[in-house]
N, C-alpha and C positions, 0 to 999 in steps of 0.2 A: 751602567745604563743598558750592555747589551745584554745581560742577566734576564734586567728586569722587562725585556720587550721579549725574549725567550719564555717568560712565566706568564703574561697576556698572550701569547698566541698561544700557549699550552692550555689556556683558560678558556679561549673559543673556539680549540679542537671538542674539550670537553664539553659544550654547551652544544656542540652541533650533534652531540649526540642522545642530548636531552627529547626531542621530539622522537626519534626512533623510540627508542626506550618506552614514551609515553603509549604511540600508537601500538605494540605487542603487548603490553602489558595487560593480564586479563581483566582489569577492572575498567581495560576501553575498549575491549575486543569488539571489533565492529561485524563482525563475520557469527550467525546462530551457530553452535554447536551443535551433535548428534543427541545429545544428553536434554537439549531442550525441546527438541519435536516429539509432537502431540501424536500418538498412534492412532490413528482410524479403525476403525469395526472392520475385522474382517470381510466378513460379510451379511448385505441390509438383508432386512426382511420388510415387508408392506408395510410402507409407508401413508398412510391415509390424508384426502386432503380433509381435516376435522375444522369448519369456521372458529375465528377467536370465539369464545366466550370467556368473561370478563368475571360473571359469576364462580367460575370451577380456574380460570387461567391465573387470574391476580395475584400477585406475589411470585410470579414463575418468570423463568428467563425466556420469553416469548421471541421466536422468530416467526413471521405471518409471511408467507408470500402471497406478492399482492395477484388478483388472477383476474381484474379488471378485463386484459386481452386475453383469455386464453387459460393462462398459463397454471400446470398446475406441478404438485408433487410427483409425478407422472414418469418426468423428464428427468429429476431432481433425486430417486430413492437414493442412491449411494450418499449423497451430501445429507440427506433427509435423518439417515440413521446414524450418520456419523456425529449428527448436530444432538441427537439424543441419547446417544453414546455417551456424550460429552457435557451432556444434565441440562441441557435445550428444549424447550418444550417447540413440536413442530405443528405449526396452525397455519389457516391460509384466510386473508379478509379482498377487501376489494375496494380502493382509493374510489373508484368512479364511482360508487352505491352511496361512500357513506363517509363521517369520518375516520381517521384512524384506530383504531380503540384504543381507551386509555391503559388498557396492561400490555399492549403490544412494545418491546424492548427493541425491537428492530425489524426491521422492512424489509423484503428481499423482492424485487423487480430484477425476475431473469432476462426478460426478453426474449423469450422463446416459450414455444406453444405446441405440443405434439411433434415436436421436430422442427418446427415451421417458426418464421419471424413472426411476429406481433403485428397486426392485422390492421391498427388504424391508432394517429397519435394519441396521448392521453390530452381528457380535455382539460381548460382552465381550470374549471374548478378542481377537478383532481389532480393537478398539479399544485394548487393553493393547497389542497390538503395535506401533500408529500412532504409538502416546503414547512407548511405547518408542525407538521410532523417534527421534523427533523429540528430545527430549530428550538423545539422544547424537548428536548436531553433522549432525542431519538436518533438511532443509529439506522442507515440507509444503504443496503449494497446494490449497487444498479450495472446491469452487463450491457452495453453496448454493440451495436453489430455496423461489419459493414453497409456503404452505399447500395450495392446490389440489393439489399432484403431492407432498405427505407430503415430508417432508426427511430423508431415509432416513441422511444422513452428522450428524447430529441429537448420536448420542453420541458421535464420535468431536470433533467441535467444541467440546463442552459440554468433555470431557475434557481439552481443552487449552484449555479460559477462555474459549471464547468462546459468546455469549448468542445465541440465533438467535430473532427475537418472531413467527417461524410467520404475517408475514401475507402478503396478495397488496399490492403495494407499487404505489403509483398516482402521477404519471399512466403510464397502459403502453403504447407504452415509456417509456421516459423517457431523457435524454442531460444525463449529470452534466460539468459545464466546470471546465476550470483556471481559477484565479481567481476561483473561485466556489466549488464544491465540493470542493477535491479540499485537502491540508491542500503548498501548492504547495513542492518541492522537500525532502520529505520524506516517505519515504526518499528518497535520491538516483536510487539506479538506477528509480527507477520510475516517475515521471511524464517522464522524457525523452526527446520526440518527441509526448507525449501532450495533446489540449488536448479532446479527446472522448470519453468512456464510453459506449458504445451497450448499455441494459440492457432485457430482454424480459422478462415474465412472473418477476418477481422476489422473493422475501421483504428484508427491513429486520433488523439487524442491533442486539444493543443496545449503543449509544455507549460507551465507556472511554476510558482515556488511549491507546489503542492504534487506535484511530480516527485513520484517514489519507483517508478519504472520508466527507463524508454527502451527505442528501437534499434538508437546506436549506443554507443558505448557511454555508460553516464557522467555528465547529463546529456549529451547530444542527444539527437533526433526527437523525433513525435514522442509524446506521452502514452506510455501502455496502460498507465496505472495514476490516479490522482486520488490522494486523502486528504481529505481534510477538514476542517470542522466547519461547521455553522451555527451560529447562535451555540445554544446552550448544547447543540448536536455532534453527530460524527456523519459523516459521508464516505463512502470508498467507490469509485467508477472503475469497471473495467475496457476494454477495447471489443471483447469476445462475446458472445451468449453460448456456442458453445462450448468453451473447456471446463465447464462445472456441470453438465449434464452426464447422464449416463454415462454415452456413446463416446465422449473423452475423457471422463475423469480422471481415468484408470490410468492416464498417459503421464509420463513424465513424474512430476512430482506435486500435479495439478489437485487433488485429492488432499492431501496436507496443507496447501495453499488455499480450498475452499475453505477449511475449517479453521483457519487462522483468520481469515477474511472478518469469522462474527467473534475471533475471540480478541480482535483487532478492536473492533466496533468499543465492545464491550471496555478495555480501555484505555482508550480516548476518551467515552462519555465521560468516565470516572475521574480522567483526568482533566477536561476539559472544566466539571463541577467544582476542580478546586483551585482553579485559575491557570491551567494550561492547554497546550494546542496540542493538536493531531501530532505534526511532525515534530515537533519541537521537542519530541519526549528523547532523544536522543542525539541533539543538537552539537553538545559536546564534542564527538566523535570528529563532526563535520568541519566545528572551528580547530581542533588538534589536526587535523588532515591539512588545514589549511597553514599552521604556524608550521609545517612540515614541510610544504611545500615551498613556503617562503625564506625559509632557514638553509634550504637544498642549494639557490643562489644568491643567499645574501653571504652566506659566512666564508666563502670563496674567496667572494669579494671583500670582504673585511680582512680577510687575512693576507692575499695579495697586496693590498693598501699599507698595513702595519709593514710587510716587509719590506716593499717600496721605502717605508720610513727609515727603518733599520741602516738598508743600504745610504741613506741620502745621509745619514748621522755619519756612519763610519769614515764615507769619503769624506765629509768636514771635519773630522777629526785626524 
C-alpha cells in the first residue's frame, strides 16, 4: 500500500511540472524574439501629403491619414516612410468632407496638427463615417491625448467602445516595458521588436477585455492601449498623439511599435474575415498562464493531503 501512495505522489510531482515545461516551450513563447522585429528605414525622405485616389490607389495597401483637423504627413515623415518602406502606399483623405474611400485599407487619425492638438471635436456625421468605416473590414489607428489639449477624437473612440478618463496621465513621461506592462505577445504583430513605449503628455484609457497595455503592471492600472475589433473591422487606440510623430519617434522603441501598429491592423482584418478576434489570436498563452498559476497551489495542496493519508493509514496499521 505504501509503495503504491509513493508512485501517486511521484506522479503529481511529475504533473506539476507539465505547465512550466508548456509555458518555455517555443511553440508558446509569449515574449517577440529579436529575429521577429521589422527594421525601419534608416532614414525618411519627403513624405508628400498625396489625397486617396481610388482610380491609381485600388488594389494597394492604403494607409490615409484622415486631416479633417489639421493634421498632416508633416508631423508623421519618419512613420510615413517607414510605412512605404514596408509596401504601404501613404495618402491622406478627410472623414468630415466625404466618405471613406473605398480603397482606403486603414485610417490613421493622429490627433495632432503642426505640433498642436486637434482644434474642434469631429462631427456626427464624421464620426458615422469612421465607424462606418471600420466596421466594414476597415482598420483604424486613433492617438489620443491628454485633458490639458481637449481630446477632440473623443466621439469618434466613444463610438467604437472605447472609454477615454480625460486625464493628464503621471509620471510624465513615462516608458511602459515588456514584461511588465504590455499584455506580452498579444497581439502577435505588435509587440515584435518592442521592449519600450516612450509616452509624453498623455491621457489613461478605461481598462476592458480589449486592454493589451496599462499603467501598472498587467493587468492593473488604466489602459495605455485597446485592440480590438468591430464588425467586420480592426481598431487600435492609443493614450498619446505624440510618441509616433517626428519629435518622439526616435525614442525608445517607439518607431518599431508605430510600424507594427498597421501591420497589426493588417492581421486582425484577415483574421477577423475568417472568424476570429483581435486578441484572441493568441489566447492560448493566456489560458496556459493561467493552468500555471493554478497548478503553483493546488498541487501543494494535493500532495500534503495524500501524505496526511499516508500518515493516518500507517498509524492504523
Amino acid at each position: 500500500m505504501e509503495k503504491k501512495f509513493k508512485l501517486i505522489i511521484f506522479g503529481f510531482l511529475v504533473l506539476s511540472l507539465v505547465p512550466n515545461f508548456v509555458m518555455t516551450s517555443p511553440a508558446f513563447a509569449t515574449t517577440a524574439t529579436g529575429d521577429d522585429s521589422i527594421e525601419p528605414a534608416a532614414l525618411p525622405s519627403v513624405v508628400s501629403n498625396i489625397p486617396v485616389n481610388c482610380v491609381v490607389d485600388s488594389g494597394l495597401d492604403v494607409v490615409a491619414m484622415d486631416t479633417s483637423k489639421g493634421g498632416t504627413w508633416g508631423d508623421h515623415q519618419i512613420l510615413g516612410q517607414d510605412l512605404i518602406d514596408n509596401g504601404f502606399t501613404v495618402r491622406t483623405t478627410s472623414a468630415e468632407s466625404g466618405d471613406i474611400p473605398s480603397c482606403v485599407v486603414k485610417l490613421f487619425i493622429p490627433n495632432i496638427a503642426g505640433g498642436s492638438c486637434f482644434g474642434s471635436d469631429y462631427s456626427a456625421t464624421a464620426v458615422n463615417r469612421v465607424v462606418d468605416f471600420a466596421t466594414n473590414s476597415g482598420g483604424v489607428f486613433i492617438n489620443h491625448e491628454n485633458s490639458g489639449c481637449d481630446n477632440y477624437v473623443n466621439p469618434i473612440s466613444s463610438a467604437l467602445g472605447v472609454t477615454d478618463l480625460n486625464t493628464i496621465g503621471s509620471p510624465n513621461p513615462n516608458i511602459l516595458l515588456e514584461g511588465t506592462n504590455f499584455l506580452d505577445g498579444n497581439p502577435v504583430n505588435l509587440w515584435n521588436g518592442v521592449d519600450e513605449w516612450f509616452l509624453i503628455g498623455y491621457t489613461e484609457l478605461a481598462s476592458s477585455v480589449e486592454t493589451v497595455a496599462t499603467f501598472g503592471a498587467f493587468p492593473a492600472g488604466n489602459s495605455a492601449l485597446e485592440a480590438l475589433d468591430v464588425g467586420d473591422g480592426c481598431v487600435l487606440v492609443t493614450t498619446d498623439s505624440n510618441w509616433s510623430t517626428d519629435a518622439f519617434i526616435g525614442n525608445n522603441d517607439n518607431r518599431q511599435f508605430a510600424l507594427n501598429g498597421f501591420l497589426h491592423l493588417n492581421a486582425c482584418i484577415a483574421d477577423v474575415a475568417v472568424g476570429g478576434s483581435d486578441v484572441s489570436i493568441s489566447t492560448t498563452s493566456l489560458l496556459l498562464a493561467g493552468v500555471q498559476s493554478i497548478s503553483m497551489w493546488m498541487i501543494p495542496v494535493v500532495i500534503a493531503g495524500i501524505g496526511i493519508g499516508i500518515f493516518v493509514i500507517k498509524r492504523r496499521n
